[in-house]
C-alpha positions as CSV (number, residue, x, y, z in Angstrom):
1,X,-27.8,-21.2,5.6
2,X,-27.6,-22.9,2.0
3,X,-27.6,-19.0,0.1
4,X,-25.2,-17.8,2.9
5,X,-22.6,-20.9,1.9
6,X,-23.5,-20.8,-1.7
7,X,-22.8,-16.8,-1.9
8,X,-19.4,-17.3,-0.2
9,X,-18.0,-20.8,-2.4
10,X,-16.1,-19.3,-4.5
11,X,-13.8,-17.0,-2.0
12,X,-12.0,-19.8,-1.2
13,X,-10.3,-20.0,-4.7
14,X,-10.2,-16.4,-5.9
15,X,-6.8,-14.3,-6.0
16,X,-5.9,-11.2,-3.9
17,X,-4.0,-9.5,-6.0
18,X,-3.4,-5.8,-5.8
19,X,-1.8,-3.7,-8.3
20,X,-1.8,0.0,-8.4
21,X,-3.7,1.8,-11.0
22,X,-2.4,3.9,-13.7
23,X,-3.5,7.9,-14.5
24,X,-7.0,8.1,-16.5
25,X,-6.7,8.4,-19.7
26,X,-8.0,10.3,-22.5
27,X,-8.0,8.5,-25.4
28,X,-10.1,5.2,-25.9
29,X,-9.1,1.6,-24.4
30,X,-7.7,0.0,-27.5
31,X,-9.4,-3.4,-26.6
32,X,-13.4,-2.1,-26.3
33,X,-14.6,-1.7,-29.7
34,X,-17.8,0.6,-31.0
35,X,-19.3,-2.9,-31.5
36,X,-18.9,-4.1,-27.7
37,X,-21.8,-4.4,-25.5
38,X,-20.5,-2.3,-23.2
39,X,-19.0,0.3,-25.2
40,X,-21.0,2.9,-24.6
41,X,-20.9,2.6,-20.4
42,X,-17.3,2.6,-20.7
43,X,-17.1,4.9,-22.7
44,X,-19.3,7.2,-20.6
45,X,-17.5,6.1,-17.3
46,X,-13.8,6.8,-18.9
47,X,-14.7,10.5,-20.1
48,X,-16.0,11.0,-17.0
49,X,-12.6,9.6,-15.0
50,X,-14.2,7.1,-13.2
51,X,-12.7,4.0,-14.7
52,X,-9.0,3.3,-15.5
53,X,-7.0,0.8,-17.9
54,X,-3.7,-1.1,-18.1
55,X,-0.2,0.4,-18.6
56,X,-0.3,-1.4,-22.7
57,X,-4.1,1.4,-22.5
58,X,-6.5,-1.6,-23.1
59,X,-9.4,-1.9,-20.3
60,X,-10.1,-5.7,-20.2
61,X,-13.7,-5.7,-19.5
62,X,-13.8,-9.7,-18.6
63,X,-11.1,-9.5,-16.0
64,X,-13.0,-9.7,-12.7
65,X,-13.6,-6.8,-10.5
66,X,-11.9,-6.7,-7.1
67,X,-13.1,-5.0,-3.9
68,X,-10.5,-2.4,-3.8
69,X,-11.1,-1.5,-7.5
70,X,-14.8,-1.3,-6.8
71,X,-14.7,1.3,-4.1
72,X,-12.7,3.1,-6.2
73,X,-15.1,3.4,-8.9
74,X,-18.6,3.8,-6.3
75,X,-16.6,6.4,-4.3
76,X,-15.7,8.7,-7.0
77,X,-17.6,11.9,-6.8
78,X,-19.1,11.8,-9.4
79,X,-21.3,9.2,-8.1
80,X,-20.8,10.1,-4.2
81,X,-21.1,13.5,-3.3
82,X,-21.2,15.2,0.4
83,X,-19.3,16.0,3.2
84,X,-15.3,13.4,4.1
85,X,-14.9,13.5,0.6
86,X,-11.5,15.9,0.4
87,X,-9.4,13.6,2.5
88,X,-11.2,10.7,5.1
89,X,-8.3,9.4,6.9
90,X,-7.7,13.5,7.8
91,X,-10.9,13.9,8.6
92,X,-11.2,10.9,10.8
93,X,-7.7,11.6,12.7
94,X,-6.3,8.9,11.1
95,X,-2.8,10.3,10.0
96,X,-1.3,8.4,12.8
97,X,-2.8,5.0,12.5
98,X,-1.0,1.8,10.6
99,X,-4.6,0.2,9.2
100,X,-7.3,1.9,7.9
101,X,-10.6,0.6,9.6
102,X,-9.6,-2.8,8.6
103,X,-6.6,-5.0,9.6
104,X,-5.6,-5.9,5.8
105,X,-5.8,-2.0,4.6
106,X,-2.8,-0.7,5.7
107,X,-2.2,2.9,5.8
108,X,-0.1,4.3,2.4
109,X,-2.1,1.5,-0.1
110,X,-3.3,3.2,-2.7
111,X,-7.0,2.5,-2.1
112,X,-6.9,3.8,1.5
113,X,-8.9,7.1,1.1
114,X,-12.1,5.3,-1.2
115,X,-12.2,2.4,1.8
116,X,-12.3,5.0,4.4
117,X,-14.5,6.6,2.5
118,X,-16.8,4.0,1.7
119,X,-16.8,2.9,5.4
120,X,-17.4,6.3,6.9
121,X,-20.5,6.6,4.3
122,X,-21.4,2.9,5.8
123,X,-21.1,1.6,2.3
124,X,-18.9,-1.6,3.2
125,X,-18.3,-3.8,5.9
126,X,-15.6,-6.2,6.7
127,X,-15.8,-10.2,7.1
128,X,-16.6,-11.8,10.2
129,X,-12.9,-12.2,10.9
130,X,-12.7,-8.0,10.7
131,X,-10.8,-8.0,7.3
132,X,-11.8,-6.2,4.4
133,X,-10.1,-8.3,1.5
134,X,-9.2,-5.9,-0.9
135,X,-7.7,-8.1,-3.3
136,X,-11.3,-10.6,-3.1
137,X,-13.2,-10.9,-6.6
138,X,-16.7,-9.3,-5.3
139,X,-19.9,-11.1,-5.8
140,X,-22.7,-9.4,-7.6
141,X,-25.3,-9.9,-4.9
142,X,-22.4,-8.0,-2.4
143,X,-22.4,-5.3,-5.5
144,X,-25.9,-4.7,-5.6
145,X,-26.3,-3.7,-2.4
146,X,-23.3,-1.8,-1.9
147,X,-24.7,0.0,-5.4
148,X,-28.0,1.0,-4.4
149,X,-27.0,2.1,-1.0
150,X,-24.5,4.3,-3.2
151,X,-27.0,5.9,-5.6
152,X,-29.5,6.2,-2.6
153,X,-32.3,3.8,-4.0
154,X,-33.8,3.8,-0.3
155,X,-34.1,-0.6,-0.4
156,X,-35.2,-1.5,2.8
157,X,-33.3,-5.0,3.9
158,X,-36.6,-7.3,5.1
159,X,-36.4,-11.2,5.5
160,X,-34.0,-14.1,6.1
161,X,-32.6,-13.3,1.9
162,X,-30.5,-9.5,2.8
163,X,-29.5,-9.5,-0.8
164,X,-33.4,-9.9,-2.5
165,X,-34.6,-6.5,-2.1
166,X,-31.1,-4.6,-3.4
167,X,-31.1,-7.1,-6.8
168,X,-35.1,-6.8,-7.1
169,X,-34.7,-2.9,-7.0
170,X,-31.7,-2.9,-9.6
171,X,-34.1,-5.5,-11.8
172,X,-36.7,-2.9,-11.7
173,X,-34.3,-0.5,-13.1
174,X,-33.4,-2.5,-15.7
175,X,-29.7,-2.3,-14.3
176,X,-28.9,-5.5,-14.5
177,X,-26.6,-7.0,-17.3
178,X,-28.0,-10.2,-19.2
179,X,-24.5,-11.5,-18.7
180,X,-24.9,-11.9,-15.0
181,X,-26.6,-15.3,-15.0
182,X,-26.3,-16.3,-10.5
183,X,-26.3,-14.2,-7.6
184,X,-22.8,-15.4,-6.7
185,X,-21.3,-14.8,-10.1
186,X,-18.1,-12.5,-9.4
187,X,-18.7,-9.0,-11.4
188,X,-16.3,-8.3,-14.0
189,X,-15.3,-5.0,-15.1
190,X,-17.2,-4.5,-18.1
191,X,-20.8,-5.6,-16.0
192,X,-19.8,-3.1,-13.4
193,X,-19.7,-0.1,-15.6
194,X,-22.6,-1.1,-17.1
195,X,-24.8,-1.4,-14.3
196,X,-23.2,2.5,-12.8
197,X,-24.0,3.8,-16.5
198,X,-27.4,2.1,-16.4
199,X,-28.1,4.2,-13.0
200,X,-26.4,7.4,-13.5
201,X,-28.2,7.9,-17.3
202,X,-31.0,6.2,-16.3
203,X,-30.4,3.9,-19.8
204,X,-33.2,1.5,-19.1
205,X,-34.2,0.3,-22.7
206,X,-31.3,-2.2,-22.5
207,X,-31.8,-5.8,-22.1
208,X,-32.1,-6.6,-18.0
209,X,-32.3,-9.9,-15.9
210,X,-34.0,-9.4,-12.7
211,X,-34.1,-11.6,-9.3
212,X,-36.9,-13.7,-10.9
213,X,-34.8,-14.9,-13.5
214,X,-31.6,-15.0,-10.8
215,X,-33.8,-16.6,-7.7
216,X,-31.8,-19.9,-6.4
217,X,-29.4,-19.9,-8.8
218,X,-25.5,-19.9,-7.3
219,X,-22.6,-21.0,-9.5
């Protein structure tokens, strides 16, 4: 019961808000330098238009990472692959409805095919109170298992700790970004391309934490 109230704290004071994203671009943010730590997995993820900027082209890799923006990113297909890809909400006869799965994603936001997507693929799930709180700073532990179930890393969920195996497995890969110092730390944008580069390359002579070093520790 302690990790479950220590993994959820911080929810109470993050934001929720939502703003569209602008095209992909093809010339470099103009705020990640060749120097930056994570300069080459954004890099990698921005040729490969999966990430996206700000209207003024910089990339702010501290701003956190929000759960709409996230399924954005794990649903593109370059990561996900299969068949609902073309167009969920079709696909699912759900031209008609006014929410999409979830009470708080309404149908015509501009997320609404990559949470139908993620949901269909059994990716996500929403809150206790049926929401999915799009506009909620995610967690890492919540990314890591919504990660490995995305690149298939077959973790089996065992024990009372649900989030142990996913972080263990992405420690073993050396996936996980010395930056990310508790298990309810909220992701920012730079650690989140950084752990998809780390797994789509398979980069693992980078500097990793794992769930020893992250075990009991909550922000």
């Amino acid at each position: 019961m302690i990790s479950a109230i220590a993994l959820v704290s911080l929810f109470a004071l993050a934001g929720n808000t939502l703003a569209a994203p602008v095209p992909f671009t093809q010339e470099p943010f103009t705020d990640i330098s060749q120097s930056h730590p994570y300069y080459d997995a954004i890099e990698y993820l921005r040729q490969n238009n999966i990430v996206r900027g700000y209207e003024d082209g910089s990339f702010k890799p501290d701003n956190r990472i929000n759960r709409a923006e996230f399924v954005t990113m794990i649903t593109n297909p370059f990561f996900l692959q299969g068949e609902k890809m073309h167009d969920c909400i079709a696909e699912n006869n759900m031209q008609e409805d006014e929410y999409i799965f979830f009470p708080d994603v309404r149908r015509g936001a501009w997320y609404e095919q990559e949470v139908c997507i993620a949901k269909v693929k059994d990716l996500v799930n929403g809150y206790l109170d049926g929401t999915f709180k799009p506009g909620r700073p995610i967690i890492f532990a919540e990314a890591a298992k919504i990660v490995s179930n995305t690149f298939v890393l077959n973790v089996r969920e065992e024990g009372e700790i649900w989030y142990e195996p996913y972080v263990t497995e992405l420690g073993d890969r050396n996936a996980i970004p010395t930056s990310i110092r508790a298990l309810n730390g909220l992701l920012t944008r730079g650690e989140m391309a950084e752990i998809l580069f780390r797994l789509k390359t398979q980069n693992n002579d980078k500097a990793s934490t794992n769930y020893a070093n992250l075990q009991g520790k909550f922000e």
